[in-house]
Backbone as ProteinMPNN parsed JSONL, in Angstrom:
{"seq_chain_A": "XXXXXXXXXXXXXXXXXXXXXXXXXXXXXXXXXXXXXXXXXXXXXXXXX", "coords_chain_A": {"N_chain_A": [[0.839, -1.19, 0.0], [0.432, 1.988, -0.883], [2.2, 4.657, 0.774], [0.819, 8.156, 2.614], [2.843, 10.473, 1.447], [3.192, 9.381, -0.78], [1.516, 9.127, -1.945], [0.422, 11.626, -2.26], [2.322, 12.759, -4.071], [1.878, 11.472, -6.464], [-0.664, 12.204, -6.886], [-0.202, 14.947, -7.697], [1.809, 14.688, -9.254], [0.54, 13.215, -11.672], [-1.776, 15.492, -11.647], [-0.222, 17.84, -12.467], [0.733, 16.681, -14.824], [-1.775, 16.468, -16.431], [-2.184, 19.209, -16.495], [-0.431, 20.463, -17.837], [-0.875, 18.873, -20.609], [-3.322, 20.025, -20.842], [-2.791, 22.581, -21.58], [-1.014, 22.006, -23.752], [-2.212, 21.189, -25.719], [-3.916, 23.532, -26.033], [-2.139, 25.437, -26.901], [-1.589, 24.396, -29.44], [-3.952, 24.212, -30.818], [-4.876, 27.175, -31.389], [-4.0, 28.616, -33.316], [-5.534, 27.229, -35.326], [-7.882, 28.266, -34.302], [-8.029, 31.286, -34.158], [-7.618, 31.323, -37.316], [-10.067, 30.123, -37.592], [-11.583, 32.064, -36.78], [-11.13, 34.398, -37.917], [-11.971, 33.841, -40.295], [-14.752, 33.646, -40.13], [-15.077, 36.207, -39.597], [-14.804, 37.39, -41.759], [-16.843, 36.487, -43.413], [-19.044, 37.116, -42.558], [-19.096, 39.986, -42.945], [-19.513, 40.768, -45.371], [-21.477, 39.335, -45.76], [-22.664, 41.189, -44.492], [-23.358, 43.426, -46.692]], "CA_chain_A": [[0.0, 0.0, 0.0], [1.244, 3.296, -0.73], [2.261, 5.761, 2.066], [0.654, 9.115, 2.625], [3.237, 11.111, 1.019], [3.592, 8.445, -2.534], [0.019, 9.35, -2.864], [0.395, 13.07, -2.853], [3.636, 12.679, -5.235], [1.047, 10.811, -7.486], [-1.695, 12.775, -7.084], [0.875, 16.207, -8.082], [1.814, 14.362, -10.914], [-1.339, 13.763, -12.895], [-2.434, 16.744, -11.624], [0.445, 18.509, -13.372], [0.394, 15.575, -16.222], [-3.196, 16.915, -16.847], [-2.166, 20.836, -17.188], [0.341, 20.082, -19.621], [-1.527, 18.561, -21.619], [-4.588, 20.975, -21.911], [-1.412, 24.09, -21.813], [-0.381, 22.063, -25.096], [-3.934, 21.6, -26.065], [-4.715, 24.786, -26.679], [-1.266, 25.793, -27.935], [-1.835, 23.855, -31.07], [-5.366, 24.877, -31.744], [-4.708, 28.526, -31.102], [-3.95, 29.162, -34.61], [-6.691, 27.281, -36.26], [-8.991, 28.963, -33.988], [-7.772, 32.521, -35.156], [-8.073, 31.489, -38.854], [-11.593, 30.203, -38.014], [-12.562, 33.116, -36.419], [-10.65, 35.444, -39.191], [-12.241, 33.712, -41.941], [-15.632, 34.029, -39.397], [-15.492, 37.713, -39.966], [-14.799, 37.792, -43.408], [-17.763, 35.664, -44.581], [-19.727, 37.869, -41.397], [-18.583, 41.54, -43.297], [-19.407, 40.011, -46.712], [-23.137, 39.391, -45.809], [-24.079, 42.553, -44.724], [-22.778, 44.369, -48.01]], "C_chain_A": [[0.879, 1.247, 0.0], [1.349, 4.421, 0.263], [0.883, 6.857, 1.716], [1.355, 10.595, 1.841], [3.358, 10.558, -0.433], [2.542, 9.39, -2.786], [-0.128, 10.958, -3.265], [1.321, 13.475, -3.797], [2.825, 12.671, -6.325], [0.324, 11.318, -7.813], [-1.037, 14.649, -8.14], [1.19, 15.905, -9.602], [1.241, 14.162, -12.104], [-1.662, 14.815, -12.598], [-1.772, 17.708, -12.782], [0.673, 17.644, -14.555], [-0.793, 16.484, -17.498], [-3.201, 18.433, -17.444], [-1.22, 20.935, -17.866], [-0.269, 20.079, -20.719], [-2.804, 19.429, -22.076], [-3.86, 22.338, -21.971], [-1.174, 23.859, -23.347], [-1.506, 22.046, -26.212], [-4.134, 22.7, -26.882], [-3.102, 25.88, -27.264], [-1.009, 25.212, -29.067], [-2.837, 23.957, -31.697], [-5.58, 26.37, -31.46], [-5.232, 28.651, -32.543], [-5.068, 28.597, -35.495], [-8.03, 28.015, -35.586], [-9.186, 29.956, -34.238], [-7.912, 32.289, -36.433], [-9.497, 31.28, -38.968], [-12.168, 31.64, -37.578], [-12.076, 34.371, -37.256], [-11.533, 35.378, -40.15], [-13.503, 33.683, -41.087], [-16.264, 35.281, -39.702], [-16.099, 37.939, -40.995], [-16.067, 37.899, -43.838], [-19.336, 36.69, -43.615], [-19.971, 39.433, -42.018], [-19.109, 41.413, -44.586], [-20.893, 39.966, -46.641], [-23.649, 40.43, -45.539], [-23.672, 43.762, -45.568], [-24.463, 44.034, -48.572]], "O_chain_A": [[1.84, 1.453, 0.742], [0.329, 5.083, 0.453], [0.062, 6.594, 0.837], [0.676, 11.604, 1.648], [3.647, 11.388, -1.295], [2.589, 10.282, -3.633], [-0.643, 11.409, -4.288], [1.144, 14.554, -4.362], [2.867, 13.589, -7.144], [0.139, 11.288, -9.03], [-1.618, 15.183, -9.085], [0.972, 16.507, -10.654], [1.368, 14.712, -13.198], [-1.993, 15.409, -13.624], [-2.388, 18.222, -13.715], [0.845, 18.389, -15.521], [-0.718, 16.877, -18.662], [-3.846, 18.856, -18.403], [-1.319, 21.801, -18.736], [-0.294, 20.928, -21.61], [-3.235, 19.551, -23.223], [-4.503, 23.248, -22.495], [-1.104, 24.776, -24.165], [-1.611, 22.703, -27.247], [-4.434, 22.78, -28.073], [-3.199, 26.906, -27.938], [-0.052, 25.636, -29.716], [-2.891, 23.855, -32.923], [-6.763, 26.663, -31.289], [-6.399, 28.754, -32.921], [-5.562, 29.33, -36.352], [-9.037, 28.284, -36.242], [-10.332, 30.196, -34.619], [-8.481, 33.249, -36.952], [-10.207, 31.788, -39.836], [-13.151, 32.165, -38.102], [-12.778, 35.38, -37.179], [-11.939, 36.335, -40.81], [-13.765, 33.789, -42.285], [-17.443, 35.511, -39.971], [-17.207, 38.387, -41.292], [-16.543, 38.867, -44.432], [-20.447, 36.817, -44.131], [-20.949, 40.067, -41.622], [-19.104, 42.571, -45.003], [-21.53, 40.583, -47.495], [-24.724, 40.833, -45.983], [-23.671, 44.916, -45.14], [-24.853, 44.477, -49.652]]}, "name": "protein", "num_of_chains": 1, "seq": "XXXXXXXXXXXXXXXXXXXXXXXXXXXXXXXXXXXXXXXXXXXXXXXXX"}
């Protein structure tokens, strides 16, 4: 059985595992989210002509 202190090691580590991963998450869909919401406008500026 794991101590008291393993488990908070463990628990620290997924925890920070977990915000990594949605940190890198959303640093790789940054940019398609700015082109959708660029090309969003466009087609947005375009209809009310």
């Amino acid at each position: 059985m794991l101590t008291i202190p393993a488990l908070t090691l463990l628990f620290i580590c997924i925890v920070s595992s977990l915000a990594t991963a949605f940190v890198w998450m959303l640093w790789e869909l940054e940019p398609k989210i700015a082109k959708l919401r660029r090309d969003h406008v466009h087609i947005f500026r375009d209809r009310m002509r």
